[in-house]
py3Dmol code that shows the C-alpha trace and the ligand (Angstrom):
import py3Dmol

protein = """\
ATOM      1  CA  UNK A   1       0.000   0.000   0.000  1.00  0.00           C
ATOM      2  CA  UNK A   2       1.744   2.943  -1.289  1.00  0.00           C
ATOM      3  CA  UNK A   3       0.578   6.899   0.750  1.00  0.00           C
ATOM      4  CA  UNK A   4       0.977   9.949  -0.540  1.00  0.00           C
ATOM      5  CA  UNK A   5       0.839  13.305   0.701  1.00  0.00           C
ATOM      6  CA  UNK A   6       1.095  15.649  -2.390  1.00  0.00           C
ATOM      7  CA  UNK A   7      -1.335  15.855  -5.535  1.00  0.00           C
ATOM      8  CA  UNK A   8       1.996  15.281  -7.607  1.00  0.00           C
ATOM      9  CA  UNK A   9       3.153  12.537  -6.448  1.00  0.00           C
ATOM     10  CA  UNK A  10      -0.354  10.213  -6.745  1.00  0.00           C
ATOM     11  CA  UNK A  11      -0.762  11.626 -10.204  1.00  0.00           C
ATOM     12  CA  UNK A  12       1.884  10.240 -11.237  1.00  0.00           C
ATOM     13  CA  UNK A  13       1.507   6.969  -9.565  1.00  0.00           C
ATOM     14  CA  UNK A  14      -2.265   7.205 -11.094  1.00  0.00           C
ATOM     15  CA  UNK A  15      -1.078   7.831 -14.648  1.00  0.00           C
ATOM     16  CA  UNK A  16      -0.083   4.433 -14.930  1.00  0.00           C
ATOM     17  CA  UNK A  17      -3.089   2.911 -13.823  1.00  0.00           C
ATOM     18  CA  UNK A  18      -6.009   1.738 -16.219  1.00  0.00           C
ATOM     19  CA  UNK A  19      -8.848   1.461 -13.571  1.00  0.00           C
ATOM     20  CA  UNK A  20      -9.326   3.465 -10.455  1.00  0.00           C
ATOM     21  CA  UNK A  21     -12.423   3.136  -7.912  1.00  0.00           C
ATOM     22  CA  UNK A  22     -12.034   5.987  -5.523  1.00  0.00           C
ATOM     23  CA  UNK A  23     -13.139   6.323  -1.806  1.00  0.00           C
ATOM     24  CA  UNK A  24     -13.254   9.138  -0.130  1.00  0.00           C
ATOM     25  CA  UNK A  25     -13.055   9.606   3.557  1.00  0.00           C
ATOM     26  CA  UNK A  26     -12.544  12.174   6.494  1.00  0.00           C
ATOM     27  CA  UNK A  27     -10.838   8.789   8.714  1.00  0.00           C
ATOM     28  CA  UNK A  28     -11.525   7.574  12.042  1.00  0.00           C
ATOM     29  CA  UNK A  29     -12.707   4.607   9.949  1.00  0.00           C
ATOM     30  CA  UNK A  30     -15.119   1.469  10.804  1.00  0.00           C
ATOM     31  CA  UNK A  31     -16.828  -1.413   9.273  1.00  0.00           C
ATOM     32  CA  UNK A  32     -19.395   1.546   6.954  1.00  0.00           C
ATOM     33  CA  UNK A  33     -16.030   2.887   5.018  1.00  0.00           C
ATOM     34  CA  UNK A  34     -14.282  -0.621   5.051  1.00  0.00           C
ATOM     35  CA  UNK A  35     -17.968  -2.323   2.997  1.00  0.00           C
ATOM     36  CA  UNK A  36     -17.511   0.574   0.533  1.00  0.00           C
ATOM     37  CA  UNK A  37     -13.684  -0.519  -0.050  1.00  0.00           C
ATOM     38  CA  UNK A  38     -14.855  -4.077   0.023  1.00  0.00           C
ATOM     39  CA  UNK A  39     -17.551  -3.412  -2.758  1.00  0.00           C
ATOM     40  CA  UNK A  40     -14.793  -1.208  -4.818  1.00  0.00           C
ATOM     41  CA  UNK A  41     -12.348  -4.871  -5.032  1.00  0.00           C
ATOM     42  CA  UNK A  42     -12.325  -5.624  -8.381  1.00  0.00           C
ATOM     43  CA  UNK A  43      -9.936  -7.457 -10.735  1.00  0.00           C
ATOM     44  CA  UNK A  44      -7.171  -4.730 -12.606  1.00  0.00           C
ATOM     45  CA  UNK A  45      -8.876  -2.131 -10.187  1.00  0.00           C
ATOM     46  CA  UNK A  46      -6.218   0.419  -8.466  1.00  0.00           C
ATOM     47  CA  UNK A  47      -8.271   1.372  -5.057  1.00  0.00           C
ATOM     48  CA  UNK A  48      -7.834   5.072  -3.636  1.00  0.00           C
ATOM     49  CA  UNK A  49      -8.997   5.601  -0.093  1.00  0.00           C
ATOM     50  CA  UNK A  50      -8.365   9.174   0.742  1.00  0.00           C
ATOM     51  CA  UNK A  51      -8.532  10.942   4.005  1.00  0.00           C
ATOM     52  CA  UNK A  52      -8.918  14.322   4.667  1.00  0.00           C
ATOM     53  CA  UNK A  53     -11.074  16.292   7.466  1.00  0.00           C
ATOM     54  CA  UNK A  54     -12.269  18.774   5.081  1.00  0.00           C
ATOM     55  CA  UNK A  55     -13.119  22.066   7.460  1.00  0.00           C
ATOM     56  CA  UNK A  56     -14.902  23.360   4.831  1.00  0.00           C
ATOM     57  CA  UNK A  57     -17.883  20.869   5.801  1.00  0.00           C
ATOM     58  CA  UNK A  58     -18.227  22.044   9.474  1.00  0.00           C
ATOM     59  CA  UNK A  59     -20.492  25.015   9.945  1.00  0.00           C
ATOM     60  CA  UNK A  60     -19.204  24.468  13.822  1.00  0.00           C
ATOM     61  CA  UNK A  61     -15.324  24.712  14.298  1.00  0.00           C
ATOM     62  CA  UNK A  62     -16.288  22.771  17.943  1.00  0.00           C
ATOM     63  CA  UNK A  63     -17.472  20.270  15.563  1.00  0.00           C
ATOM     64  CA  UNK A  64     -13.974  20.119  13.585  1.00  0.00           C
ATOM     65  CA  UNK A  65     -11.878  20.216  16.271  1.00  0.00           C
ATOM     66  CA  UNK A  66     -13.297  17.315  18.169  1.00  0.00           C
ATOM     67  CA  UNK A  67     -13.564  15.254  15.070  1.00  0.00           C
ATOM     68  CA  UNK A  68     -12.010  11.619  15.491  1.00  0.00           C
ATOM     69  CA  UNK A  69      -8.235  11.071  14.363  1.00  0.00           C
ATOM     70  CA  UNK A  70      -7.336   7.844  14.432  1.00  0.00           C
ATOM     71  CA  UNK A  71      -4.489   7.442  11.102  1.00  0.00           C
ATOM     72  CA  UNK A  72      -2.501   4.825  12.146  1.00  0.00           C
ATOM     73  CA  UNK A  73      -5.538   2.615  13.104  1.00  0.00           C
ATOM     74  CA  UNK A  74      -7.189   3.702  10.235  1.00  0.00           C
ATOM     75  CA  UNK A  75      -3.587   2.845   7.997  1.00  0.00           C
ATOM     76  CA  UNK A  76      -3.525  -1.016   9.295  1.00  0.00           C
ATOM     77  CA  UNK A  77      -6.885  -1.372   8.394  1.00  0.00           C
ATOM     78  CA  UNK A  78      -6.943   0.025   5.016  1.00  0.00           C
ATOM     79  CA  UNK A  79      -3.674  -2.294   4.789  1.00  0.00           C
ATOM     80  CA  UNK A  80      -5.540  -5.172   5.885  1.00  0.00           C
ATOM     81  CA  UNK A  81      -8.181  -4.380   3.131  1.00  0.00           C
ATOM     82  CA  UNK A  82      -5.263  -4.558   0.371  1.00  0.00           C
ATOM     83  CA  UNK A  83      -5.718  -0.774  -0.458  1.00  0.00           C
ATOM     84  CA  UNK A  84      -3.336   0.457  -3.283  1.00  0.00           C
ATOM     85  CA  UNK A  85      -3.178   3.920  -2.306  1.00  0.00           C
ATOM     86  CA  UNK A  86      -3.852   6.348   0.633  1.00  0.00           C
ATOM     87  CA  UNK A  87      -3.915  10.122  -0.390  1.00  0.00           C
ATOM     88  CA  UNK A  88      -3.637  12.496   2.743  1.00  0.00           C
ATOM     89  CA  UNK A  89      -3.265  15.698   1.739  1.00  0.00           C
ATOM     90  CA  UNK A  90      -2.618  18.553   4.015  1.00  0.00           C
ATOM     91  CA  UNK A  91      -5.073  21.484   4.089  1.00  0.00           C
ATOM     92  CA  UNK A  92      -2.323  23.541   2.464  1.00  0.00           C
ATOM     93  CA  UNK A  93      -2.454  21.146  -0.500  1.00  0.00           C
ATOM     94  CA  UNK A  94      -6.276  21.234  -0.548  1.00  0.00           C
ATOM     95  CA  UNK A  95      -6.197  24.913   0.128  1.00  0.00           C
ATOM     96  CA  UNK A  96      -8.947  24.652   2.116  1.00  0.00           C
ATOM     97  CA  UNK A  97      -7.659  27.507   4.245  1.00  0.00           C
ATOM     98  CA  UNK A  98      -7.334  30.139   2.111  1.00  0.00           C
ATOM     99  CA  UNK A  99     -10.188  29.067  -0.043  1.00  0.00           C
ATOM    100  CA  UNK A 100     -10.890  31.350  -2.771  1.00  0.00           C
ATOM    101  CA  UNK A 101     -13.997  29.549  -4.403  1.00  0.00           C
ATOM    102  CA  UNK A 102     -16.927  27.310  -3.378  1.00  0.00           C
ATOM    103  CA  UNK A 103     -19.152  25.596  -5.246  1.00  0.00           C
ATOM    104  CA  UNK A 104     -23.048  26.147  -4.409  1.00  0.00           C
ATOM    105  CA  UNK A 105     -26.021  24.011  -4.968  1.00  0.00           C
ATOM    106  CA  UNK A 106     -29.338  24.626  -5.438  1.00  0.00           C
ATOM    107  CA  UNK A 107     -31.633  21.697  -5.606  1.00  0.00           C
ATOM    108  CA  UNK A 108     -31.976  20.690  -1.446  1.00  0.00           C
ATOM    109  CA  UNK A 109     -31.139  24.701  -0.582  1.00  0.00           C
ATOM    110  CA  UNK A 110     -32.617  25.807   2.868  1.00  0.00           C
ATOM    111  CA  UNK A 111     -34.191  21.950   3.281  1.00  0.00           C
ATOM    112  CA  UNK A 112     -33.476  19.058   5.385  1.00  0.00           C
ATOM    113  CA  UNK A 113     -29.755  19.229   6.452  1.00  0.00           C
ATOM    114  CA  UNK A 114     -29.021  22.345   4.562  1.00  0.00           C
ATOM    115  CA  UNK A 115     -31.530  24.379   6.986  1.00  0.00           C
ATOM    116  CA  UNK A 116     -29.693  22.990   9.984  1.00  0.00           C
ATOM    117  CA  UNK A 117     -26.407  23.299   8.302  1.00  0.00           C
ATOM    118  CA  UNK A 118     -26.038  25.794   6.174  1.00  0.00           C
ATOM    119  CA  UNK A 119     -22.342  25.531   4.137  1.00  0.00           C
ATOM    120  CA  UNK A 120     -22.105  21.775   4.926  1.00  0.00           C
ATOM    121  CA  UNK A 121     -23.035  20.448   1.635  1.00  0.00           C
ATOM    122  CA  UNK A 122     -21.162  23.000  -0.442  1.00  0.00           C
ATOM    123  CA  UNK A 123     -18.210  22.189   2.072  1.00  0.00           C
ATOM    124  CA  UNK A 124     -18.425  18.541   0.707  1.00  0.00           C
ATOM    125  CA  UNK A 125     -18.961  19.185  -3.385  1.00  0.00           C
ATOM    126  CA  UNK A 126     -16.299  21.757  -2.927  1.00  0.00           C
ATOM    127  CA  UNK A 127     -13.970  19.400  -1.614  1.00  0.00           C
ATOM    128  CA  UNK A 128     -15.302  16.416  -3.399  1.00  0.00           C
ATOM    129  CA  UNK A 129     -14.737  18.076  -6.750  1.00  0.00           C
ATOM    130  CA  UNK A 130     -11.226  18.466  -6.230  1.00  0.00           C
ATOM    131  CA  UNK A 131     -10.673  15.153  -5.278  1.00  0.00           C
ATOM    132  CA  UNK A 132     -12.433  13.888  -8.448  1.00  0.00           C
ATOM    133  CA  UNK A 133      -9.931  16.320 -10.096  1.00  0.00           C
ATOM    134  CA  UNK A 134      -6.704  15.079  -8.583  1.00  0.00           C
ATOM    135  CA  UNK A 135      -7.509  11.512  -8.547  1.00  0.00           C
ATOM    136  CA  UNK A 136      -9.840  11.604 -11.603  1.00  0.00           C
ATOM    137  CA  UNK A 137     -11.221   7.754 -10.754  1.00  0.00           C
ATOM    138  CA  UNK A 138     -13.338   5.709 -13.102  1.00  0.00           C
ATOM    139  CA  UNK A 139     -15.868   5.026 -10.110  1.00  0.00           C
ATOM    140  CA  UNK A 140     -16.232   6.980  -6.708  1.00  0.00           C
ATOM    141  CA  UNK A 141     -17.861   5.042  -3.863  1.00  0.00           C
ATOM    142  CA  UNK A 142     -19.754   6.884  -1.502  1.00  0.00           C
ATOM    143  CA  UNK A 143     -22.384   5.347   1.486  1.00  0.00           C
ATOM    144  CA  UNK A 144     -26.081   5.640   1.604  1.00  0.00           C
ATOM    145  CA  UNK A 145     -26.121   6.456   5.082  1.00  0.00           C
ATOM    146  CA  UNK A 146     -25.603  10.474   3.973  1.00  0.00           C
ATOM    147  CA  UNK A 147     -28.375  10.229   1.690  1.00  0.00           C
ATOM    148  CA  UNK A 148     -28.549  14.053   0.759  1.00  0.00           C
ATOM    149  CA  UNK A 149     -24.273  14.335   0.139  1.00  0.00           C
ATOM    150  CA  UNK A 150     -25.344  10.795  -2.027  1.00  0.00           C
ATOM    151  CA  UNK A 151     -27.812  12.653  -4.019  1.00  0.00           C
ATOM    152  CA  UNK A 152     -26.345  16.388  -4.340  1.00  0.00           C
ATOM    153  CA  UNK A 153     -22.828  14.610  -5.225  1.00  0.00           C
ATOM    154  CA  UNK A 154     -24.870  12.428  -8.182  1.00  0.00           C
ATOM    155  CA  UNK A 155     -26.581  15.445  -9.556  1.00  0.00           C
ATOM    156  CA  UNK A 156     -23.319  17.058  -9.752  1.00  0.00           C
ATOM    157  CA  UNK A 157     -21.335  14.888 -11.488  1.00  0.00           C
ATOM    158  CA  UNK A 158     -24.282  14.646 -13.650  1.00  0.00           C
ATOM    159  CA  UNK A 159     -24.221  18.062 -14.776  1.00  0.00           C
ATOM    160  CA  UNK A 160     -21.126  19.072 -14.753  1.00  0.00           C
ATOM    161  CA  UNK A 161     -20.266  16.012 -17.425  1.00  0.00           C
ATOM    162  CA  UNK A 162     -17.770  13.902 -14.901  1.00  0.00           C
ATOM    163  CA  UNK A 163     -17.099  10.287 -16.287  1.00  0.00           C
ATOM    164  CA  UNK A 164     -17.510   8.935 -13.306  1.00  0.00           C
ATOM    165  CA  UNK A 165     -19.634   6.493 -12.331  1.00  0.00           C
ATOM    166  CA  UNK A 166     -20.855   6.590  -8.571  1.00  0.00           C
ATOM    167  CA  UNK A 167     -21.517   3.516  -7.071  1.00  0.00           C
ATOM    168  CA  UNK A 168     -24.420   3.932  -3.669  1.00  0.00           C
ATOM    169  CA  UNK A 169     -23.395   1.461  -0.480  1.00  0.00           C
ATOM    170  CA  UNK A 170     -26.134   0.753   1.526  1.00  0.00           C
ATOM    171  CA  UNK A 171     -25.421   1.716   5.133  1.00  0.00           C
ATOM    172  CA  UNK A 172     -23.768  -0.657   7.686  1.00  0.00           C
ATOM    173  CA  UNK A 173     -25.029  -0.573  10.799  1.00  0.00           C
ATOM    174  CA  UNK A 174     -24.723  -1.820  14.420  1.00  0.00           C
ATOM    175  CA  UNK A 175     -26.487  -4.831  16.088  1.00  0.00           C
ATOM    176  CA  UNK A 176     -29.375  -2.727  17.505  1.00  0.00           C
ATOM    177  CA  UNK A 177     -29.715  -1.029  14.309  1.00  0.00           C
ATOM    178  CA  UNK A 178     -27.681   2.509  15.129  1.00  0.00           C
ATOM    179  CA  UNK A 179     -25.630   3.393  11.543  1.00  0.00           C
ATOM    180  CA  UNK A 180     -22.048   2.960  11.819  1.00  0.00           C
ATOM    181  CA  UNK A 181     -20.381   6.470  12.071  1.00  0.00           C
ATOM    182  CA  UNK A 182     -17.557   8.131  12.900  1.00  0.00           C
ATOM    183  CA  UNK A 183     -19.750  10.335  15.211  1.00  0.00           C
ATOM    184  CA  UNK A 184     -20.926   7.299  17.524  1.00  0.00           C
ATOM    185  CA  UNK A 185     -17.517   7.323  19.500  1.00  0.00           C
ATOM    186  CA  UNK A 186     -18.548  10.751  21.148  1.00  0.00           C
ATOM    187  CA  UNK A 187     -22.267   9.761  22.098  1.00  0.00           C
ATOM    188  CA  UNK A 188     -22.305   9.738  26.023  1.00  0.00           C
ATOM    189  CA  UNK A 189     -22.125   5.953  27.602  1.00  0.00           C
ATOM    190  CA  UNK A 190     -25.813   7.173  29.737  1.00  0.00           C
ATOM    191  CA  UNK A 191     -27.333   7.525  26.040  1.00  0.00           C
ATOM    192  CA  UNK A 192     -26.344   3.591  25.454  1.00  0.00           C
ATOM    193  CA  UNK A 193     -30.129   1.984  25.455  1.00  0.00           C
ATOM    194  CA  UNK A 194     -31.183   5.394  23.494  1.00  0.00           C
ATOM    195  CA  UNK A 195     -29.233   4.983  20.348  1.00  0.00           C
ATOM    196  CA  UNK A 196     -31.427   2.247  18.570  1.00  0.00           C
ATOM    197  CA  UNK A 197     -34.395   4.162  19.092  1.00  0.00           C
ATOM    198  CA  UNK A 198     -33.546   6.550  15.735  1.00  0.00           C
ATOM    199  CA  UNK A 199     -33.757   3.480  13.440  1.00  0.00           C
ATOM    200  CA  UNK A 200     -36.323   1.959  15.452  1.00  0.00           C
ATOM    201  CA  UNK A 201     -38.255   5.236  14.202  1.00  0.00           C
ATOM    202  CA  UNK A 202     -36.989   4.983  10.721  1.00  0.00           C
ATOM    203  CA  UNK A 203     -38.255   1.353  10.283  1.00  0.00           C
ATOM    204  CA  UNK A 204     -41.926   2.019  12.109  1.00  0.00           C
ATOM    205  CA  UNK A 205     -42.261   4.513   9.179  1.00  0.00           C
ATOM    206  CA  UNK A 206     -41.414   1.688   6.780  1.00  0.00           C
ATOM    207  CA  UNK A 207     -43.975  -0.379   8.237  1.00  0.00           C
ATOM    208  CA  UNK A 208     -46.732   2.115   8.746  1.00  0.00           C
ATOM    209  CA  UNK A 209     -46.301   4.712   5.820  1.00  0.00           C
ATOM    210  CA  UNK A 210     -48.581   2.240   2.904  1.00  0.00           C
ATOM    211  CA  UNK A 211     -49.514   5.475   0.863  1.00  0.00           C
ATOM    212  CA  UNK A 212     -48.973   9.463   0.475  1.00  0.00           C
ATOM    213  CA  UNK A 213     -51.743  10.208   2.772  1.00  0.00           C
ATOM    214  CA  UNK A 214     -50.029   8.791   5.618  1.00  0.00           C
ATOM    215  CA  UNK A 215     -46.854  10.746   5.408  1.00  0.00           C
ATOM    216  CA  UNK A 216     -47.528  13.751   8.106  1.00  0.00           C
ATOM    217  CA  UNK A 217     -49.151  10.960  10.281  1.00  0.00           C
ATOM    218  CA  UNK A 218     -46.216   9.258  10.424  1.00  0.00           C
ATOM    219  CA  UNK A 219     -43.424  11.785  10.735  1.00  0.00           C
ATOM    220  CA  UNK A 220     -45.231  13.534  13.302  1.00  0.00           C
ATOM    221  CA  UNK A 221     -45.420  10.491  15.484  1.00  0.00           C
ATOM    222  CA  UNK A 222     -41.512  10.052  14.972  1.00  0.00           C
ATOM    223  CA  UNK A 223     -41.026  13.273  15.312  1.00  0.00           C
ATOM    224  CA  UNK A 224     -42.790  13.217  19.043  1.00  0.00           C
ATOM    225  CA  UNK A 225     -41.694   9.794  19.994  1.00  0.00           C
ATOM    226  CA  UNK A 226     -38.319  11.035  19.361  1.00  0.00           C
ATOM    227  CA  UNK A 227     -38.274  14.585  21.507  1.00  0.00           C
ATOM    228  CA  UNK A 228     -40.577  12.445  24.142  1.00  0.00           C
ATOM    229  CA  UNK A 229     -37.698  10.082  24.741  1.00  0.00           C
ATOM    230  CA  UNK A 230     -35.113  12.884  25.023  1.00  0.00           C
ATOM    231  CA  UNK A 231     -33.917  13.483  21.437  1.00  0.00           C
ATOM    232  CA  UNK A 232     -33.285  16.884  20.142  1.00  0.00           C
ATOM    233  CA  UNK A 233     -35.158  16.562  16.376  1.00  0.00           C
ATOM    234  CA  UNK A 234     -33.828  18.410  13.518  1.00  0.00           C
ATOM    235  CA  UNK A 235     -36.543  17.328  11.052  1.00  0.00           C
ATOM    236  CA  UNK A 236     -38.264  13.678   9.945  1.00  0.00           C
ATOM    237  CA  UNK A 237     -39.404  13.589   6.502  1.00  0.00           C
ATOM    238  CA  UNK A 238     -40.506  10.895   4.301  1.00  0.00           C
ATOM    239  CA  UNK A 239     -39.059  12.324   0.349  1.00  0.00           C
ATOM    240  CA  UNK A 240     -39.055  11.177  -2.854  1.00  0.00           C
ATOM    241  CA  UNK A 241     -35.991   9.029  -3.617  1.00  0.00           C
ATOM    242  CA  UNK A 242     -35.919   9.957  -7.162  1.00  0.00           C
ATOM    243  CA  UNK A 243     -36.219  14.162  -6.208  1.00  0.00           C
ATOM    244  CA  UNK A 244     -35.750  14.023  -2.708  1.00  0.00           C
ATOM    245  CA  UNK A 245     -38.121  16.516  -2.939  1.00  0.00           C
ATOM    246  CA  UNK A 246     -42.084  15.863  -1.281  1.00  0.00           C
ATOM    247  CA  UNK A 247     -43.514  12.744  -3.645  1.00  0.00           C
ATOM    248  CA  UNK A 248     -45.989  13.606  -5.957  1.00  0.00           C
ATOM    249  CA  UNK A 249     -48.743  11.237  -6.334  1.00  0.00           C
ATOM    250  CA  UNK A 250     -47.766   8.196  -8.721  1.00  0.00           C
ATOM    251  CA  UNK A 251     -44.362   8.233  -6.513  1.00  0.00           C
ATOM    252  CA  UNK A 252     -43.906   4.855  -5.108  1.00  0.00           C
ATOM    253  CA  UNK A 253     -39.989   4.876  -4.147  1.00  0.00           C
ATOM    254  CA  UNK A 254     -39.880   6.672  -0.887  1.00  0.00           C
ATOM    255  CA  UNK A 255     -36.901   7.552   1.955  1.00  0.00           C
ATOM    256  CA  UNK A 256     -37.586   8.482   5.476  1.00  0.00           C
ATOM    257  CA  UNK A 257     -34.808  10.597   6.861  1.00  0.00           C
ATOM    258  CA  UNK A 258     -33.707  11.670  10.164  1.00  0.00           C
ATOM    259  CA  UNK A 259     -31.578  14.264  12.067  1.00  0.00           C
ATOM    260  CA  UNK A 260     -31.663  14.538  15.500  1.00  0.00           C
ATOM    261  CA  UNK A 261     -29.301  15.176  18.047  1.00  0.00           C
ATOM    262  CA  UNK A 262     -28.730  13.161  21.492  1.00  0.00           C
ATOM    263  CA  UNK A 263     -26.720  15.050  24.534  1.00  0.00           C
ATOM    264  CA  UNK A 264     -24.615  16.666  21.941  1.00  0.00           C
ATOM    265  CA  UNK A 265     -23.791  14.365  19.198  1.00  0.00           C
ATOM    266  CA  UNK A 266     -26.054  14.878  16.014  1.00  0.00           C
ATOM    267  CA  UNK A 267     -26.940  12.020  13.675  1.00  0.00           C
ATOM    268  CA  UNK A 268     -28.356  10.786  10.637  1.00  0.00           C
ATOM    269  CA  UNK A 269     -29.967   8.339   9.642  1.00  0.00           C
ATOM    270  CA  UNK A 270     -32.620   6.822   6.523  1.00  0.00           C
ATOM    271  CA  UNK A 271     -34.391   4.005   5.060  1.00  0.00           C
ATOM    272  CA  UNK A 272     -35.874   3.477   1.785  1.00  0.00           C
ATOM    273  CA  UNK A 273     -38.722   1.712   0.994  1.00  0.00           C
ATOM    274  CA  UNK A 274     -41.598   1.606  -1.550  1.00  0.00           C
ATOM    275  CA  UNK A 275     -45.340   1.892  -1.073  1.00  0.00           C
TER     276      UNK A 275
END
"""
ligand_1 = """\
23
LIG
P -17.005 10.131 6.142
O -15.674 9.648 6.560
O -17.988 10.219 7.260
O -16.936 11.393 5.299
O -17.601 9.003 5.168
C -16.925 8.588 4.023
C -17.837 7.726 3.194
O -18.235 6.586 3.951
C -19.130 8.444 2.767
O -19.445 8.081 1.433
C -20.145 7.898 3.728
O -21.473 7.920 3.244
C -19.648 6.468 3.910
N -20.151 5.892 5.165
C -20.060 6.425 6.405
N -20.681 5.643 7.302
C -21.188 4.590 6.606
C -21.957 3.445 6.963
N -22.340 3.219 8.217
N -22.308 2.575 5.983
C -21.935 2.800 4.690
N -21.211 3.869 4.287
C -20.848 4.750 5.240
"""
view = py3Dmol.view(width=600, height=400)
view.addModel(protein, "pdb")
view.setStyle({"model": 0}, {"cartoon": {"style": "trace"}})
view.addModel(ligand_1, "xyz")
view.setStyle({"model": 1}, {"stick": {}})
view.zoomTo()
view.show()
């Protein structure tokens, strides 16, 4: 497993590859970012993990500061996965400190994460963008679990012609259900027989959500069990998985999402499912 710190030096090791299936990453890695890595395995492919904390995501420098490093754990296990390369740029080779553009987006503005974090998602395409540009892979792997990054970052390369092919990991989670993140490390032990209860939500949707008409029924009773049994909600909302937008009414392909925040971790979660 070769690393590499500067944009010239994996170009060049890159130029002499044929196929490359890129993951990106901001570390502190678990079994989620190892199943996308697994999934990218392929015959004559050259894998790319990178891993960067990208402060241009984090509309709370609290937030970036206490964000997990872990490199050398996260080095034997990408070496354990039979990685080729590890890009770790520093933010002066991102320029992410002295940014002097940033892309925006329009399609999820002001909704769902983007009203609760506003700069987050053109944090990520900003940063994503570049990566595609250094690394310029053949297929970028990116998880389900952040649905809305999933869907802005496929629009994106849509429009703005990248041949790249993105390839959507459904989300790994826990035993009791809780999504494998990065995040979990920092949720208080006392919150322990909580965390399940956010997917618990997310599938009572799935079971109880049979047509349109039942959509503010059910995210209202998530939305109350939730705050009832301590959470701090951001939003529940059952979208379109096509639009992300609210379905219209031959829609059949549906996603419940989730924010909400316990003590003072915040996370994510979603399901799909079809009525
Ligand atoms: P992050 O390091 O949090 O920026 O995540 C890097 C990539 O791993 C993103 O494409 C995430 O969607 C994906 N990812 C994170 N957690 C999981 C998970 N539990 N299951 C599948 N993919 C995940």
């Amino acid at each position: 497993m070769k690393i590499f710190k500067s944009i010239s030096s994996i170009q060049k090791y890159l130029s002499k590859q044929s196929q490359i299936a890129f993951v990106p990453t901001m570390g502190n890695l678990h079994q989620g970012h190892l199943s996308l890595i697994q999934k990218a395995k392929k015959p004559k492919t050259c894998i790319v993990v990178s891993i960067f904390v990208n402060r241009l995501q984090f509309n709370d420098k609290k937030d970036f500061a206490s964000y997990p490093k872990t490199l050398k754990q996260d080095l034997e296990y990408l070496k354990n996965e039979c990685v080729d390369a590890v890009f770790i740029p520093t933010e002066q080779e991102m320029n992410t400190n002295h940014s002097e553009f940033k892309l925006s987006f329009f399609n999820l503005e002001y909704q769902l994460c983007d009203a609760f974090r506003p700069g987050h998602f053109e944090g990520v395409i900003t940063i994503v963008m570049k990566l595609c540009n250094i690394i310029q892979p053949h297929y970028l792997f990116l998880g389900k679990k952040d649905y809305q990054q999933l869907f802005i970052l496929k629009n994106l390369m849509r429009e703005f012609c990248y041949p790249i092919k993105i390839m959507a990991v459904p989300t790994k989670r826990e035993k009791n259900g809780l999504a494998m993140s990065s995040r979990n490390g920092l949720i208080q032990k006392k919150y322990t027989t909580k965390i399940s209860e956010l997917y618990n939500e997310l599938m009572q949707i799935k079971k109880t959500c049979k047509s349109l008409i039942h959509i503010k029924k059910v995210e209202l009773r998530a939305f109350q069990n939730l705050t009832k049994n301590g959470w701090i909600v951001d939003y529940v909302s059952v979208r379109s998985q096509k639009t992300l937008l609210s379905p219209k009414n031959n829609e059949k392909k549906l996603v419940a999402l989730i924010a909400a925040h316990l003590g003072n971790v915040r996370l994510i979660d979603n399901i799909e499912f079809c009525i």
